[in-house]
Residue frames as a rotation matrix with the C-alpha (Angstrom) as fourth column:
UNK 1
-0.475 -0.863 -0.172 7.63
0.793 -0.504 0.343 47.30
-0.382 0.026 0.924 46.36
UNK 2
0.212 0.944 -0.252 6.00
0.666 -0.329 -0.670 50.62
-0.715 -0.026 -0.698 45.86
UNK 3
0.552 -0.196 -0.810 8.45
-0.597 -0.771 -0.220 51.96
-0.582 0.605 -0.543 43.35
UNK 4
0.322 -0.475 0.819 10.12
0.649 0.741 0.174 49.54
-0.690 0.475 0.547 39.90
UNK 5
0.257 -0.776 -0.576 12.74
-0.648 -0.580 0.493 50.10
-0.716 0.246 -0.653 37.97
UNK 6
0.621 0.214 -0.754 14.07
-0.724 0.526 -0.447 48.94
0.301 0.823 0.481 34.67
UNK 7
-0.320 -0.923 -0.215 16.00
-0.675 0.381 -0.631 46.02
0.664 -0.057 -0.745 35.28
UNK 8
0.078 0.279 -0.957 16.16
0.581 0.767 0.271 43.25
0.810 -0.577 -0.102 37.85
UNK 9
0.685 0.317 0.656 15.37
-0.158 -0.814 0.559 44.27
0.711 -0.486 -0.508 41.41
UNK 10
-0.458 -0.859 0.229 18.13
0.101 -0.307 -0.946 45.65
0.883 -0.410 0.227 43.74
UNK 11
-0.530 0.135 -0.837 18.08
0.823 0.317 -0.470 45.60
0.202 -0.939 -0.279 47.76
UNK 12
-0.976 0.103 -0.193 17.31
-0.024 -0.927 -0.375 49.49
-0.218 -0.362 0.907 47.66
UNK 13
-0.148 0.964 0.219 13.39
-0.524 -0.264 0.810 48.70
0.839 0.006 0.544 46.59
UNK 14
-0.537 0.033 -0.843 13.10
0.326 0.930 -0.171 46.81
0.778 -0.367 -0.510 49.26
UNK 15
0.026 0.084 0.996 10.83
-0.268 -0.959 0.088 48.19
0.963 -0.269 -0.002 52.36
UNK 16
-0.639 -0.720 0.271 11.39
-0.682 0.367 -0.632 47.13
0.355 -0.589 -0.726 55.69
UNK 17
0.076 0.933 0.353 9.89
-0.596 0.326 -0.734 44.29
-0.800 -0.155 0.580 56.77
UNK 18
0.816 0.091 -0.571 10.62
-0.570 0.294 -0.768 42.79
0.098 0.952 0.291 52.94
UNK 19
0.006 -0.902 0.431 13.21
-0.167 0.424 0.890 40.02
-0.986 -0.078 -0.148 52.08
UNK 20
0.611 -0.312 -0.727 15.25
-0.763 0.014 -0.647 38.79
0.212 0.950 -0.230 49.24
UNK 21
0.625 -0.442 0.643 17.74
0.331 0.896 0.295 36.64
-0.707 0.028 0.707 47.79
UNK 22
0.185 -0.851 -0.491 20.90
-0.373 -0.523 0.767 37.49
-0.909 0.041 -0.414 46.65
UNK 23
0.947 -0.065 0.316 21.75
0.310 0.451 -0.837 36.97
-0.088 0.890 0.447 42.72
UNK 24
0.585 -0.594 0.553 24.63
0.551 -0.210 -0.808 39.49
0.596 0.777 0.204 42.61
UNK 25
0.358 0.053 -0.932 26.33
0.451 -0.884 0.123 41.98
-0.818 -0.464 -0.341 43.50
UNK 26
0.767 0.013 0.642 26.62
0.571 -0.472 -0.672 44.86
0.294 0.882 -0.369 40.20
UNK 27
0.969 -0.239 0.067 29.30
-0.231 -0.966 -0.113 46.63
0.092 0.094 -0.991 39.32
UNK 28
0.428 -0.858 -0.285 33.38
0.429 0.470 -0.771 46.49
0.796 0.207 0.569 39.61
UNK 29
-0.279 -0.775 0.566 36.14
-0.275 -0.501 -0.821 47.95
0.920 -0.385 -0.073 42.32
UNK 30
-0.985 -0.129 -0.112 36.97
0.043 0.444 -0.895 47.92
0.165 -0.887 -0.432 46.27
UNK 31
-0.375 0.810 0.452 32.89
-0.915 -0.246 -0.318 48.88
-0.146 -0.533 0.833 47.17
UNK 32
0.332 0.684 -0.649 31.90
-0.794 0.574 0.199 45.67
0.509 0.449 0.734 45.26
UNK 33
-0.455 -0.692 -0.560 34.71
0.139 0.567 -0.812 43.61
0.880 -0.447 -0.162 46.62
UNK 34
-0.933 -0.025 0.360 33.51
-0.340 -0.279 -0.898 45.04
0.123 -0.960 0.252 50.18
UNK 35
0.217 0.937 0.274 29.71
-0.955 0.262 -0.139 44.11
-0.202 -0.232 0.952 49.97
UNK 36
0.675 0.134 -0.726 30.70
-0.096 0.991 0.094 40.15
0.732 0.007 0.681 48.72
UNK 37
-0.614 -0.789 -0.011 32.99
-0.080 0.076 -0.994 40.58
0.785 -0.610 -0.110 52.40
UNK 38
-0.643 0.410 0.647 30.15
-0.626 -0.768 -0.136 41.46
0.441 -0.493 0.750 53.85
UNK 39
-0.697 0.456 0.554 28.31
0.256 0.879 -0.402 38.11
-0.670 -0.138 -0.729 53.40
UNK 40
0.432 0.707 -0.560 25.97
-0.619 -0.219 -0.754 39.66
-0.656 0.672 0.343 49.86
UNK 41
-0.918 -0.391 0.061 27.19
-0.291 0.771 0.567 36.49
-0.268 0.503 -0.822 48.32
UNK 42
-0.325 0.756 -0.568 24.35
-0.643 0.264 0.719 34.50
0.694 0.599 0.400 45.86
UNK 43
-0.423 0.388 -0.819 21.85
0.279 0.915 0.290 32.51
0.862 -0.105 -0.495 47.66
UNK 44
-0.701 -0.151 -0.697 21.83
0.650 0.267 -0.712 34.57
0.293 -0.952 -0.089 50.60
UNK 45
0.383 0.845 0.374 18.66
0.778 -0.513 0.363 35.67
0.498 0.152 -0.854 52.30
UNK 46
-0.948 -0.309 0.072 18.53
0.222 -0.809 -0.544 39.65
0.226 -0.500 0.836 53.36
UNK 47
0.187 0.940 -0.284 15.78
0.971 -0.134 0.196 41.27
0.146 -0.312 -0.939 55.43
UNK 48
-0.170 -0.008 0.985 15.25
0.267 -0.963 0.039 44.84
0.948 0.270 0.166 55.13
UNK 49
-0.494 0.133 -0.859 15.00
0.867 -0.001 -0.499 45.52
-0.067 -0.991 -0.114 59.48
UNK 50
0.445 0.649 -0.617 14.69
0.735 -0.659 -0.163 49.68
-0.512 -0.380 -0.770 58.78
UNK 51
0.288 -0.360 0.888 15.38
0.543 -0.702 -0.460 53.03
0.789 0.615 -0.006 57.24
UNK 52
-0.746 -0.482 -0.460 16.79
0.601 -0.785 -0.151 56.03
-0.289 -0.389 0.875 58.34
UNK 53
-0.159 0.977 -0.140 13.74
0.620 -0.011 -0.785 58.49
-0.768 -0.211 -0.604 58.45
UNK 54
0.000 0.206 -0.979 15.12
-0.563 -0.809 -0.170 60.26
-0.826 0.551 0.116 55.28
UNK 55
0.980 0.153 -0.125 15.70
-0.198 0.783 -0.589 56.51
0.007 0.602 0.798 53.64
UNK 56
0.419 -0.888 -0.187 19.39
0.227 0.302 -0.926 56.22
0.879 0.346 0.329 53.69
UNK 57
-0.599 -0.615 0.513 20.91
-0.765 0.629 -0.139 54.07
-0.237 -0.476 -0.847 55.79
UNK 58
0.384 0.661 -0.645 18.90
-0.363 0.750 0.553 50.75
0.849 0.022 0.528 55.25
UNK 59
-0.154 -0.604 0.782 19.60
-0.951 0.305 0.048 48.34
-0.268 -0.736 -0.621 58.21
UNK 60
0.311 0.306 -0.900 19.56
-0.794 0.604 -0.069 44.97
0.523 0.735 0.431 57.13
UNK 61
0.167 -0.422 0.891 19.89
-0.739 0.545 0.397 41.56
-0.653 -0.725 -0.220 58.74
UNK 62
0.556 -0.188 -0.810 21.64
-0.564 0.631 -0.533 38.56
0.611 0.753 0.245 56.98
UNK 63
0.090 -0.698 -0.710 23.30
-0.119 0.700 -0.704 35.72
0.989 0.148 -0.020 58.00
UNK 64
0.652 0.255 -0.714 21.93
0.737 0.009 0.676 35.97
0.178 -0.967 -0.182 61.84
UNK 65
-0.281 -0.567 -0.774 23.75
0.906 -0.424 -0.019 39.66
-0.318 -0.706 0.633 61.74
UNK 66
0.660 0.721 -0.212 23.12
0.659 -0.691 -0.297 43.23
-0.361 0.056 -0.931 61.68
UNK 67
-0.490 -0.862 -0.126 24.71
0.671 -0.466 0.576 45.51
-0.556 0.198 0.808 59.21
UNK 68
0.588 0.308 -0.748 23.61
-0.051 -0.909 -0.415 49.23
-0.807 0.282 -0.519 57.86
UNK 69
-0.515 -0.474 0.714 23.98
0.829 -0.061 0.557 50.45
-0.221 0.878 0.424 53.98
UNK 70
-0.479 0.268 -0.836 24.03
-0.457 -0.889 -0.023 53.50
-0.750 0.371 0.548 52.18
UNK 71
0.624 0.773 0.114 21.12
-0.179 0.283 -0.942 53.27
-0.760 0.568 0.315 49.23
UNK 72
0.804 -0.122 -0.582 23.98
-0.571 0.118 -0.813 53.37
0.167 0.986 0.025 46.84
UNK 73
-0.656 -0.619 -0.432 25.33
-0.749 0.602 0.275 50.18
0.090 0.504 -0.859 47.51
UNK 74
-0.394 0.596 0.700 22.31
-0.219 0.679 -0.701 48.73
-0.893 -0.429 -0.137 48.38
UNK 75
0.726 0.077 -0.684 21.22
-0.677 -0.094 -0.729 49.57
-0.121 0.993 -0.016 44.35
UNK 76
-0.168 -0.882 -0.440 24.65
-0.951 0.263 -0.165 47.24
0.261 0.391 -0.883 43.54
UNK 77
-0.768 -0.574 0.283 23.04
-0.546 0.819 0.179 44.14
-0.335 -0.017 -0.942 44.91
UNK 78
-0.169 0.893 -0.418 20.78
-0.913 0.019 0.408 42.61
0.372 0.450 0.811 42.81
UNK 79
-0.451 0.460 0.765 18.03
-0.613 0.463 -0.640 40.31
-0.649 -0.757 0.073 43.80
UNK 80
-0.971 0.019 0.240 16.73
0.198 0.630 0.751 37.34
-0.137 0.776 -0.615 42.08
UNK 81
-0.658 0.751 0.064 13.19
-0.636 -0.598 0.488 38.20
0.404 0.280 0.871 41.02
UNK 82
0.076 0.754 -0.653 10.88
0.271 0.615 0.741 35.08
0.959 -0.234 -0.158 42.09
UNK 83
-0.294 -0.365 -0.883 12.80
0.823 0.373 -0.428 35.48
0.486 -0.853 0.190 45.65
UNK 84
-0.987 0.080 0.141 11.75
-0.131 -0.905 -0.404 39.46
0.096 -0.418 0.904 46.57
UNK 85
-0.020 0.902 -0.432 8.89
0.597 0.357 0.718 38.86
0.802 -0.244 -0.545 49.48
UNK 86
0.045 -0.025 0.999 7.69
-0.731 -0.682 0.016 40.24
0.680 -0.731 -0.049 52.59
């Protein structure tokens, strides 16, 4: 990850090409509620696919599907720390 932050790491360091594992998802209201719809439930792996050439969109594959985030909600799911690999 070529850029850390305080805290545990979130999907947005991720670069494509990188996976994770779901720990969380941060934060309260409908956006949170909408990303654990999404399938960003604990346990599950995510793979960073691509960016958008200014960074925002991410595309991301989980759960054998393809689904696009904006960097701020990708920041809302945190990632267990041993689990963030390429």
């Amino acid at each position: 990850m070529p850029f850390q932050k305080k805290g545990p790491p979130t999907l947005a360091q991720l670069q494509p090409g990188e996976q994770g594992r779901v720990r969380a998802v941060s934060g309260r209201g409908a956006m949170t509620v909408r990303l654990l719809e999404m399938g960003f439930v604990p346990g599950v792996e995510v793979r960073v696919i691509k960016r958008a050439p200014l960074g925002d969109p991410f595309e991301l594959r989980l759960r054998g599907y393809h689904v696009s985030l904006r960097r701020s909600e990708a920041e809302r799911v945190v990632l267990a720390e041993a689990e963030a690999r390429g």
